[in-house]
N, C-alpha and C positions, 0 to 999 in steps of 0.2 A: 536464673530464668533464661529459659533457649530464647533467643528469637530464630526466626528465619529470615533472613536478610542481614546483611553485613553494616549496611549505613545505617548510623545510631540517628537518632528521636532525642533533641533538648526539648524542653518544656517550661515556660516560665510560670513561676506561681502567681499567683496576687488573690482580689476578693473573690472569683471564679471558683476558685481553686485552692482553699485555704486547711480544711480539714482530712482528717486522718483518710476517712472513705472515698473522698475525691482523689487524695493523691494517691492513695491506694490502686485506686480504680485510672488513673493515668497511668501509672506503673504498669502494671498488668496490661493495658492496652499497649504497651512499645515506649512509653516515655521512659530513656536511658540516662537521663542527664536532667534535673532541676537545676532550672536555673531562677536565683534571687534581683530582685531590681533592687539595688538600694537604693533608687533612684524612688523609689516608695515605700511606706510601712517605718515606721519604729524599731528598733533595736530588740522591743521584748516581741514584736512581731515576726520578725527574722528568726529570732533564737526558737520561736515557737514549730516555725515551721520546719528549722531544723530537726529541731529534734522527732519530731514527724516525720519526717523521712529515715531519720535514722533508727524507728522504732520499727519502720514497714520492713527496711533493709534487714533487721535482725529478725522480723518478722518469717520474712519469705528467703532469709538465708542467701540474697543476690547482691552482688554491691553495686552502690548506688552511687555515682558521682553527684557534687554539689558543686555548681558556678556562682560566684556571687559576682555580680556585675558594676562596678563603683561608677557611680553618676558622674565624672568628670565636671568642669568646668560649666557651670551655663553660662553663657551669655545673651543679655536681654536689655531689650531699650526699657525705659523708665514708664510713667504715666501719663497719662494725657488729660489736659482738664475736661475734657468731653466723652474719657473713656477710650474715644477710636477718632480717626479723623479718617478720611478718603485721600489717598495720594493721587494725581493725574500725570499719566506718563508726559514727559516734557516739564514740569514744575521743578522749581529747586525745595531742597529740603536740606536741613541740619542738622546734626547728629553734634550735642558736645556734653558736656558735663557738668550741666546747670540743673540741677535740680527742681528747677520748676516745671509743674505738669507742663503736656507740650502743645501746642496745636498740631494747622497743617502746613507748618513753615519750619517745624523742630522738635526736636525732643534730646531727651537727657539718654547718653549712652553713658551710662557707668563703668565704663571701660578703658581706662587710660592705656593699658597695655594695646589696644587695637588702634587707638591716635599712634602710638610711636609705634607702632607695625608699618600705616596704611601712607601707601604713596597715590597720587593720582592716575587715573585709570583703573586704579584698585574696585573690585564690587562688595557692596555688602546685599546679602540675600537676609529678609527677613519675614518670619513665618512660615518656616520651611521651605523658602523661593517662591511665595507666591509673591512679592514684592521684592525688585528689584534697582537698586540704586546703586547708581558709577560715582567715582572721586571725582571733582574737580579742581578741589584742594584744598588742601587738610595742616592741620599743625598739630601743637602737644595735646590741645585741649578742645577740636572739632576738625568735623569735614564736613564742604561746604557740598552738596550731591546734586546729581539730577535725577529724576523718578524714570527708570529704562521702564519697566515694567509695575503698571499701579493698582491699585487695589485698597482693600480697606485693615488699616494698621493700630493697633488698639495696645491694651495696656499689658506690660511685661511679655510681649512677643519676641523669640530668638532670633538671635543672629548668628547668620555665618558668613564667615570671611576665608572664601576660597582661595584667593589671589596670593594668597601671603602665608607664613611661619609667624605665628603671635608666637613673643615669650612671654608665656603662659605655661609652666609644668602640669603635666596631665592630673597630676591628684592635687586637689582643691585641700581645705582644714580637713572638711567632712571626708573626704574621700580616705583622708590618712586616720583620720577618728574611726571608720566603717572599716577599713581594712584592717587596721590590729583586730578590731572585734570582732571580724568574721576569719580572722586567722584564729582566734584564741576558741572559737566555735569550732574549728575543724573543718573546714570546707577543703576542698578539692582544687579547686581552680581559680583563678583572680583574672576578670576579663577587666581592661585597660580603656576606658573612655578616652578621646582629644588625644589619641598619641601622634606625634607629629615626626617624631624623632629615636633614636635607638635611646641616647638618655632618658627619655619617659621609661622606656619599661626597666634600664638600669635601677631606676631610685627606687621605682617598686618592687624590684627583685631584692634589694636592700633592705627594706621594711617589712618585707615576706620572710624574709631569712630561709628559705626551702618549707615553708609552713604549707604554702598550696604551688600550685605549677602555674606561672604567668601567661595568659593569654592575651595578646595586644586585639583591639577593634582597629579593623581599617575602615574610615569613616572620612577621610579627611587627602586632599589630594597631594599634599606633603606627605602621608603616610603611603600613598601609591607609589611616589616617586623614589621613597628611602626604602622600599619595601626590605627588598634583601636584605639590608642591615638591620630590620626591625623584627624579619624572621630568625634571622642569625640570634636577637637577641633574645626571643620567645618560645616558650615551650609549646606556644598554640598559636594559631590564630582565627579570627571573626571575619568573614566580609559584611561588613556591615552597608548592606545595600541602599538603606534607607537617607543617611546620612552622604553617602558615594551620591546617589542621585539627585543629593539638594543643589553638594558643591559642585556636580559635575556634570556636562551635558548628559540627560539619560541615555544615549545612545552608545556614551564610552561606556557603560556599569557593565553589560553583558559578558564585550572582550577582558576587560581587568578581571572580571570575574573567573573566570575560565585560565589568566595567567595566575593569579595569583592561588586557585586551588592546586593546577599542577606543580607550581615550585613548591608549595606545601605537603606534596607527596614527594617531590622526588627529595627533599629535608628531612623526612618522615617524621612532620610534627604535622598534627590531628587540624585539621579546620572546617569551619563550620562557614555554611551558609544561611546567613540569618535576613528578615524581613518581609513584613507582609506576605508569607508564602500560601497562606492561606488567607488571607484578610477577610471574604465575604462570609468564613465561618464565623465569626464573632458576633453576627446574625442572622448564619443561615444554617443547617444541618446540613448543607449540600454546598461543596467547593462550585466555583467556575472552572470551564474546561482549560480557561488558560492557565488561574491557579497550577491545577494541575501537572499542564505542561512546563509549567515554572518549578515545580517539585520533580518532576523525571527531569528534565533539564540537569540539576544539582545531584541528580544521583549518575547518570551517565558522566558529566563529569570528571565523576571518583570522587567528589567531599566525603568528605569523614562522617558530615552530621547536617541535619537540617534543621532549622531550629523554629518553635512558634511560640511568636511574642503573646499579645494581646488577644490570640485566639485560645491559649488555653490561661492567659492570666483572669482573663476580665469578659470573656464572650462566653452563651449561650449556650458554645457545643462541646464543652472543653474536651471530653473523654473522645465525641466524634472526630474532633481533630486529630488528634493522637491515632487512631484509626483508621483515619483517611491516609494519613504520610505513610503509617506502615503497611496499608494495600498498595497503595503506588509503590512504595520502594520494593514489596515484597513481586509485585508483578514485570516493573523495571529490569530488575538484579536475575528475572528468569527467562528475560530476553536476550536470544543469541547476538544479537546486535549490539548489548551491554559486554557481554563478554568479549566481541571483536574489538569494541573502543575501549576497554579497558588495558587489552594485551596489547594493541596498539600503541600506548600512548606508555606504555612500562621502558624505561630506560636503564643502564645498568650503571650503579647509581654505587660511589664507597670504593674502598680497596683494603677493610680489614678484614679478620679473621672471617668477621662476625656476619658482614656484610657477604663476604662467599657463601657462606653458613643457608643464610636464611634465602638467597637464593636458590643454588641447591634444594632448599627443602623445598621450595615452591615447585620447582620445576619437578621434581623427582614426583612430588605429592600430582600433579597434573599428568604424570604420562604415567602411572600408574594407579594402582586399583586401593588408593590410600583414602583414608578418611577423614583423615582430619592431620594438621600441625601440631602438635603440643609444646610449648615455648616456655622454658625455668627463666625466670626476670626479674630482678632484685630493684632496678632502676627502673624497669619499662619499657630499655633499650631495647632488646632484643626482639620484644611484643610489635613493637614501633615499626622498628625497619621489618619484621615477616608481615605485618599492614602494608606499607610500602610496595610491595612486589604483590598487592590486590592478587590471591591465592586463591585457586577454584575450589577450595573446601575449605571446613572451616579450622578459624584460629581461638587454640587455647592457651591461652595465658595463664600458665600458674604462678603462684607468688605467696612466700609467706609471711609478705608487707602489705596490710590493707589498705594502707594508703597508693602505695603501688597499683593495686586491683581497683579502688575507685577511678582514681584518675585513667584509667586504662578503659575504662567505659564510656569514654569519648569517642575513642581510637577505630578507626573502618575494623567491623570484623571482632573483634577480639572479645569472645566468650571467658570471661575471667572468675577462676577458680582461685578460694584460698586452698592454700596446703600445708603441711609442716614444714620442718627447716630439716635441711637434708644434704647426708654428708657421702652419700656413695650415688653413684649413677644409676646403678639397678633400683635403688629404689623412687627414684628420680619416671624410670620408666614405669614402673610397676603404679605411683601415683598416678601418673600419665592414661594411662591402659583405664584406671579405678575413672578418673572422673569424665576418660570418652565414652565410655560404657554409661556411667552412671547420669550423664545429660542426656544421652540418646545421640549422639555421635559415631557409635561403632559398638558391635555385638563380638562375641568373643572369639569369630572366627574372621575379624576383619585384623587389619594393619594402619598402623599408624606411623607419622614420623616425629620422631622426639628429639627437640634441639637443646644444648645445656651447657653451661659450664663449668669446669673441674679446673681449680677447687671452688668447690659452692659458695655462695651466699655472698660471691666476689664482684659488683659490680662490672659490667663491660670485658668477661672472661668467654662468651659464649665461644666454646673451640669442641663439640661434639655437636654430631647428626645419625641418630640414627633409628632405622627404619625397623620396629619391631613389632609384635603380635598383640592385639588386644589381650589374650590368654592368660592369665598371672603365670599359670602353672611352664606354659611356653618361656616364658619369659625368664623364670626361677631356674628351669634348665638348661637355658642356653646364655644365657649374657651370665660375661667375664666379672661383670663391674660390680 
């Protein structure tokens, strides 16, 4: 399925959004990527919707990528005998491990791992930062706080602890139970809750065995700081803005935002900009204009992907959502001013073959009267980095590994075709030629460039570029290969 625009559309499912003609019908509007919360729903609920998508993809012959999202770690204060109590900025309050409902002088954190974290002057935020409490001093088994900022604090409310590295590994029992089960379901991708460290996505890269492609969430101001090594470690990555803006003054989310997409292109692994991007849709059919400008924002950028949570899992508009992101990005990506900040901000990026390769194609493809990329990719490598160098026309990805082609529907750009397994280069073009023609890419007196590597089906060999005819018959007559 074409789109026009190269930034792909995540979609998260839930009760919005749960049957065949819904997800149908978000597909078809631009949603490129379902993503799963296990953070809700049942295992036979997951598996349902799985295979709902995987019925539409055989359906409409498109592949579909699947995220499944592991709920990481909650952390949450205990009960209160009165349900909620009122904190008053200036009041002390305690935080320990006594199990009895709390008042407004304590409560039970069941969290011994955050005791032997937290030193004084540490903050704990709780309820998403609407309550705010500083250390004054703490041991194995409490800390004794002052109320920075008060409000009303009620039963099983989160906490986050900015200030600090809890050891805490990112996948919970649940998380490592959810993950075999949505590896053994076939998903696509595995997005990483609470990573704080490059060992969090080590263990899950371990438990994944190559079963889906690792995506880390940045959520956590330990994970801004290790960034590089967490990318270094990940096949993807989240900015997860929602979580950035609890633990972190909101005024840093913007800039991190904006570092941490372009080290993700010049890496050339796929990232996604997630959170509230449309919030008001969940009950309204019409975005805010800032919304809005919060969505072109992520696409001038260069993200890979923009992604909506609770607007199409659990809101009112789901389908208009999905609609709305891909007029914005469709109207963004045909502004010259996109085009100038994108070639701007392009660095020359590698020193192998492969890395020449798909440069070259870019460039050659922009100063002449070419229509499209076509990319052979066994791994996805090669897909990946001609994404990378953000191409003024478009990128096809062929592959004759569907798992390849799902995950690849993440990735900026990348119109991903199956194909057969193929042992000469001419017919390597001649497929090429078949499916720009056959999307609507190029009519049989246009050119194309065709990137590949000999011997085939060899991961990370891309060592051929070249620039040949939509034509079969052109093609049959002149290429050596």
């Amino acid at each position: 399925m074409r789109r026009l625009r190269n930034v792909k559309i995540v979609a998260t499912l839930g009760p919005a959004s749960e049957n065949y003609d819904m997800i149908r019908s978000l597909h078809e509007a631009g949603a490129d990527v379902f993503r799963l919360n296990m953070s809700h729903g049942s295992h036979d609920e997951i598996r349902e919707k799985h295979r709902i998508i995987r019925q539409i993809e055989k359906d409409l012959d498109s592949p579909i990528a699947i995220l499944a999202d592991l709920q990481g770690p909650k952390l949450r204060v205990g009960v209160f005998a009165g349900d909620a109590e009122e904190l008053v900025p200036g009041a002390s309050f305690r935080l320990d491990l006594d199990e009895t409902p709390g008042d407004a002088t304590r409560v039970c954190l069941p969290h011994p791992e955050i005791f032997e974290a937290l030193e004084p002057g540490a903050h704990l935020l709780v309820n998403d930062g609407k309550i705010r409490l500083k250390v004054e001093s703490c041991g194995a088994d409490h800390a004794n706080c002052t109320v920075v900022i008060g409000g009303t604090i009620s039963n099983r409310k989160g906490v986050n602890v900015p200030d600090v590295v809890l050891p805490l590994a990112a996948l919970s029992e649940k998380d490592r139970a959810d993950l075999e089960f949505v590896c053994q379901l076939g998903v696509d991708w595995l997005a990483l809750s609470f990573v704080q460290r490059p060992k969090d996505v080590f263990e899950a890269r371990a438990l994944a065995d190559g079963r889906a492609a690792i995506l880390s969430k940045i959520e956590k101001p330990a994970a801004v700081e290790a960034f590089d090594d967490i990318l270094d470690a990940s096949d993807g990555i989240m900015v997860a803005r929602g979580d950035l803006g609890v633990e972190l003054p909101v005024a840093a989310v913007p800039p991190i935002q904006k570092r941490l997409v372009r080290k993700c292109r010049a890496a050339a692994k796929p990232v996604i900009v997630a959170t509230q991007m449309l919030e008001s849709m969940i009950e309204s059919p019409m975005p805010t204009r800032a919304e809005v400008s919060d969505v072109a924002t992520a696409i001038y950028e260069g993200t890979d992907a923009i992604m909506l949570s609770a607007e199409s899992a659990a809101g009112g508009y789901p389908v208009e959502a999905v609609q709305t992101m891909d007029r914005v990005a469709t109207e963004v990506e045909a502004d010259p001013t996109y085009v100038q900040i994108i070639a701007a901000s392009r660095t020359a990026q590698g020193t192998t073959v492969a890395d020449g390769i798909v440069a070259a194609a870019r460039e050659i493809a922009e100063k002449t009267d070419i229509k499209a990329i076509c990319c052979f990719t066994q791994s996805g490598t090669t897909a990946l980095k001609t994404a990378r160098e953000r191409p003024g026309v478009p990128i096809i990805a062929l592959t004759s590994l569907r798992g390849t082609a799902r995950r690849l529907c993440l990735s900026w750009g990348c119109h991903c075709v199956m194909t057969p397994e193929l042992e000469r280069f001419k017919g390597a073009v001649v497929n090429a030629a078949r499916a720009a023609r056959a999307d609507g890419f190029a009519i049989e007196t246009d050119q194309i460039v065709v990137t590949a590597g000999v011997p085939f089906n060899v991961p990370g060999s891309t060592n051929i570029l070249r620039v040949a005819p939509c034509d079969e018959r052109l093609i049959y007559n002149t290429d050596p290969g």
